[in-house]
Every structure is written in C-alpha cells, then in structure tokens.
C-alpha positions as CSV (number, residue, x, y, z in Angstrom):
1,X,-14.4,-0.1,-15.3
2,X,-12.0,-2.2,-16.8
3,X,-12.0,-5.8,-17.7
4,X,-8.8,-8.0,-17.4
5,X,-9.0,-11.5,-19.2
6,X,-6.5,-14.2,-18.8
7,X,-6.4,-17.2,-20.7
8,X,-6.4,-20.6,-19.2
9,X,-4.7,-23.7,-20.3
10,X,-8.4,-25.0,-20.8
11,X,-9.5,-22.3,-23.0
12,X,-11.6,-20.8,-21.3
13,X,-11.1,-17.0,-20.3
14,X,-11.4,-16.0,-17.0
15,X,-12.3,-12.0,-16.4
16,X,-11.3,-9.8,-13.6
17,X,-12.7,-6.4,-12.5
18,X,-9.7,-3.8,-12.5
19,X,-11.3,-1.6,-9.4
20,X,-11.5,1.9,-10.2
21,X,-8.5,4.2,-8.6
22,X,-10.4,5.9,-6.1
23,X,-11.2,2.3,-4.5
24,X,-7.1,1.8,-4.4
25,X,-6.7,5.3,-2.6
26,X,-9.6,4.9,-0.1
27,X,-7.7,1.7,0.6
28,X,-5.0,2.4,1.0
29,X,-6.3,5.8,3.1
30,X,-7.9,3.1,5.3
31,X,-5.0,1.7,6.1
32,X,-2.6,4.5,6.6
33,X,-5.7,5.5,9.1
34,X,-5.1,2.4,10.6
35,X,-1.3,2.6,11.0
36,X,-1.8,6.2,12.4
37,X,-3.8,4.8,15.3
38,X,-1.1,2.4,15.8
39,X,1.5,4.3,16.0
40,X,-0.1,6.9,18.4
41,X,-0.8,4.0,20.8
42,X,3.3,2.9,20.2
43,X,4.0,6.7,21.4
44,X,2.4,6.9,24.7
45,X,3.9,3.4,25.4
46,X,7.0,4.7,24.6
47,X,6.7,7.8,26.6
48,X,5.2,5.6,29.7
49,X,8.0,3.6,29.4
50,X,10.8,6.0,30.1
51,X,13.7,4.0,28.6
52,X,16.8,5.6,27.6
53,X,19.7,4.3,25.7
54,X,20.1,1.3,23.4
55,X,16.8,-0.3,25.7
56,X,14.8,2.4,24.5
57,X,16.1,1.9,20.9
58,X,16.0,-1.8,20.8
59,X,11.8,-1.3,22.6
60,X,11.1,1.6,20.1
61,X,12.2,-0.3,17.0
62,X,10.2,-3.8,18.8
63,X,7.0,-1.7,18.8
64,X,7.3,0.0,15.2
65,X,8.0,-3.6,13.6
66,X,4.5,-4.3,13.0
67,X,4.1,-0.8,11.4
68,X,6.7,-0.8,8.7
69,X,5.7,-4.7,7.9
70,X,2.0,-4.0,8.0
71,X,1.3,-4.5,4.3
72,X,3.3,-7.6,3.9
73,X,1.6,-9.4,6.8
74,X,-1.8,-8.7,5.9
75,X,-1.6,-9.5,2.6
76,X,0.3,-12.6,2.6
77,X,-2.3,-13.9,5.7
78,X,-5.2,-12.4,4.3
79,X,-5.3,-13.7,0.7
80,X,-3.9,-11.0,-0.7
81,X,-6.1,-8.4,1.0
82,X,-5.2,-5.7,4.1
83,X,-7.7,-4.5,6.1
84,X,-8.2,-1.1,4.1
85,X,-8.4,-3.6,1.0
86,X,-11.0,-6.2,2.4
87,X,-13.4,-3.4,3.2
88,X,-13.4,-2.4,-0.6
89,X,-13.6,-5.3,-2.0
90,X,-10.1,-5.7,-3.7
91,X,-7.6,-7.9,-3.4
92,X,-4.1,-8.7,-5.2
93,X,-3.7,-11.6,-7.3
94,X,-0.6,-13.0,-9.4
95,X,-1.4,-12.0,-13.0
96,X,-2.4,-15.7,-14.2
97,X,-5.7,-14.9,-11.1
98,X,-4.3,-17.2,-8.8
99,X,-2.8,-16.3,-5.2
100,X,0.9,-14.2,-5.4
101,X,3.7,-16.1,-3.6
102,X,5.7,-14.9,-0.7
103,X,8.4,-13.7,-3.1
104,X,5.6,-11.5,-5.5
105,X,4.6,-10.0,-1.9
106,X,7.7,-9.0,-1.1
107,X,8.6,-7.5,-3.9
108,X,5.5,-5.4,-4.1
109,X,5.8,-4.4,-0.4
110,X,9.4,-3.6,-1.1
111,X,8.6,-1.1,-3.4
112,X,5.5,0.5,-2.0
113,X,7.8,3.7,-1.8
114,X,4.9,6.3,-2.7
115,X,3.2,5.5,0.1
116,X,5.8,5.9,2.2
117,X,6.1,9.4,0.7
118,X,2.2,10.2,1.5
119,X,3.0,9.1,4.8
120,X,6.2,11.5,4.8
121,X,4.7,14.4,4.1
122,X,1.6,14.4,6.3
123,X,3.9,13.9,8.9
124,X,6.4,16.8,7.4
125,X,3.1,19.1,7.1
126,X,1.7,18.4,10.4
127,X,4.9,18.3,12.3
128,X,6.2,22.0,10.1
129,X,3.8,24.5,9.5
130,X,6.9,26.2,8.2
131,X,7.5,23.6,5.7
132,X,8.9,25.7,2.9
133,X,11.3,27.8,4.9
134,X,14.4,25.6,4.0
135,X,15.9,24.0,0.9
136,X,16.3,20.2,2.3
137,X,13.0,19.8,3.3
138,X,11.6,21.5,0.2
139,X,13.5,19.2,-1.6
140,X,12.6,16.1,0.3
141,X,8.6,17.1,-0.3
142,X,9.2,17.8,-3.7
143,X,10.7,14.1,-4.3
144,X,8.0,12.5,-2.4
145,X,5.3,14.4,-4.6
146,X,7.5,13.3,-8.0
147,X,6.9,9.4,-6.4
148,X,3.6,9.3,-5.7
149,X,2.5,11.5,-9.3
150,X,4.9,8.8,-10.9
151,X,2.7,6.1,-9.3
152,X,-0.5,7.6,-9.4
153,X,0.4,8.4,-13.7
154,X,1.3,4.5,-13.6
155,X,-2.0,2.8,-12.1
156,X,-3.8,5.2,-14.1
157,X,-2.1,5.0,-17.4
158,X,-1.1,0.8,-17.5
159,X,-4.0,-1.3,-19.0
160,X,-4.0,-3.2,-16.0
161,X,-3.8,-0.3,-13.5
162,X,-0.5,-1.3,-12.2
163,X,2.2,0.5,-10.2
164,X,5.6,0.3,-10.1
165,X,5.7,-2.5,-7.4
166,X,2.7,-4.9,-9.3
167,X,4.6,-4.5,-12.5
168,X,7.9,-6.5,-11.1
169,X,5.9,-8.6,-9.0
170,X,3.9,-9.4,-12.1
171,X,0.8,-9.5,-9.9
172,X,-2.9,-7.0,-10.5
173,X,-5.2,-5.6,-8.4
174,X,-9.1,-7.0,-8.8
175,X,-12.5,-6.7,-7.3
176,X,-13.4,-9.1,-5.5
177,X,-17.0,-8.5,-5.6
178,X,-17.9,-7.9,-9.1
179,X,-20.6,-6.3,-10.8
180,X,-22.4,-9.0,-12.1
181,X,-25.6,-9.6,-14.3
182,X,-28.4,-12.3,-15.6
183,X,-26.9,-11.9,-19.3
C-alpha cells in the first residue's frame, strides 16, 4: 500500500493511504450497481407513463438527470465520497489533503469517460449478443476498451494512483480509514 506525504506550511508531513485499485473498482462497481437500479426504476416510469413527443423527451431526460450527474452530486455533498466510495472507505481530497472545490469536482466528473465506457459496453453486451457482427459497433467496443485500459494503466502506473480526471483536477484518492499502529 502506498503512502502519499504532503508537506505543510508548519513542517510537519501529513501521510495519506493511496487505497489499493481493487478498492477504486469495487467502488466504483458499487456505484454503477447503484445507478443500474435507478435507471431500471426510470424505465418502468417511463413506460407507465405513456408520453409521446417532446413531453416524453423533456420527462425522459427529467428522470435520467440524476443519473448522468450522480458522481458530481455525491461527491461534492458527501465530502468527497459517493455511496460506492463511503462503503470502502475512500474518499477524494485536493492534493494539498484538504476538501476539492466545486471547480476540481467538475473537472474530475467531466472526465470520468472510462466509466462511461464500462457502462457502454455492458449495456452493448447485454442488449447484442451479436456484438461482433458489424464494424461500428466493433469499433465503438474497441474504443471504450482502449479508455478504460488507458485509465486502468494510469491509476496503476502514477505514484499517486491517479487517472486521467484526478491528474487535471490536481486532486488524489485516500483511505479514509487507515491502517494504523501503536509505533
């Protein structure tokens, strides 16, 4: 397990817990698990509902809201945690350990494109058990796999087990209930 330490203005280092990247992923699995139930409950209001036309739209797109802002909500009213991420213990801070403005949230949530992907194609392989049979979805399963290996290759490979999103938002993922000891 790694050990991030940041230097104060009072010298005195403060260390963080980098959690472990199966901790992220069960997170984050959490959460998609989460956002599944949700949006089976949005469908059979949607199909109880029976509205057509730019009502139907405007309803859908109402509903669904909560869904694409989910990450960005929790964690700017949770400290920094989602539900998926309080349950394991980890939470995002800005990279001096102090709580991320609005701005670093958004920028993280903005570019939470491989989950997005992982989202895409378990929808694509669950919706297609012919999923191969034509070049544009190939393609489009192909690019989502080349995402998430690029972020999966950054939070494993970065010293502070940061992906694409943390590194602009200059903020870090930590434990929030470290391992500690008497020494």
């Amino acid at each position: 397990m790694a050990i991030l330490r940041i230097p104060t203005n009072f010298n005195i280092e403060i260390e963080f817990e980098i959690p472990e990247f199966y901790r992220r992923f069960l997170a984050l699995f959490i959460d998609m698990i989460l956002e599944y139930f949700y949006l089976r409950i949005v469908i059979e209001i949607l199909n109880s509902a029976n509205l057509s036309g730019w009502d139907g739209y405007g309803f859908s797109l109402l509903l669904l809201l909560p869904l694409f802002c989910y990450h960005f909500i929790m964690e700017v009213t949770m400290n920094g945690q989602s539900i998926g991420k309080k349950i394991l213990g980890i939470r995002v801070v800005n990279e001096i350990g102090g709580r991320p403005s609005i701005s670093q949230f958004l920028i993280r949530w903005l570019l939470r494109v491989s989950d997005l992907w992982i989202a895409i194609i378990l929808i694509l392989l669950i919706s297609a058990p012919n999923l191969f049979r034509d070049a544009e979805t190939s393609f489009v399963v192909i690019c989502a796999l080349a995402f998430i290996v690029t972020d999966i290759v950054m939070v494993v490979s970065s010293k502070k087990g940061q992906r694409i999103g943390d590194l602009l938002a200059k903020t870090i993922l930590i434990r929030t209930n470290p391992k500690g000891s008497i020494d």
